[in-house]
C-alpha positions, 0 to 999 in steps of 0.5 A: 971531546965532543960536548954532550947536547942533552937530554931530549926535552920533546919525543920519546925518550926511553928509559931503564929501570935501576934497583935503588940498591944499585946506587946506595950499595953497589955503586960506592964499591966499583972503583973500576969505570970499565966495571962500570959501564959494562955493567950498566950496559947489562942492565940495559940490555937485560931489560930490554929481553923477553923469555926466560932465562934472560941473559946478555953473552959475550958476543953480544957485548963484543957487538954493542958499539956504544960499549965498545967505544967507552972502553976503547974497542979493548976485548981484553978490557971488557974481559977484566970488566966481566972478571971483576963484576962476576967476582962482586957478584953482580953479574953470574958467569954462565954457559948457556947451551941452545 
């Protein structure tokens, strides 16, 4: 395994927001890394969306190689991942018709 070098000391770093409620409430009932990181990879990229209604789909998740590599280029991980957050209820499971 390769060793994380750190976090940058100089330059740009960007940075996400993440409600306090995630850490004190949430955080201690994901039991599943898979949850997780899915979940964390949403709040990026919800972040990082303008408009309404703001949304991540599948696709794009499928596509998110940082993602994808954490849980092992599996869909059907990332599909029990996505199960597991809607079930909890941190995430909304939605059709979105363009």
């Amino acid at each position: 395994m390769k060793q994380f070098q750190g976090f940058p000391s100089s330059g740009k770093v960007v940075y996400t927001p993440i409600p306090n409620i995630f850490f004190s409430s949430l955080l201690p009932k994901i039991d599943d890394i898979a949850e997780l990181k899915t979940t964390l990879h949403i709040m990026v990229l919800l972040y990082g969306k303008k408009g309404y209604p703001r949304f991540v789909s599948f696709s794009e998740l499928l596509a998110n190689t940082s993602l994808m590599s954490g849980l092992k280029g599996n869909e059907a991980i990332l599909r029990q991942a996505l199960k597991m957050a809607c079930e909890r209820g941190t995430l909304l499971d939605i059709v979105v018709e363009k």
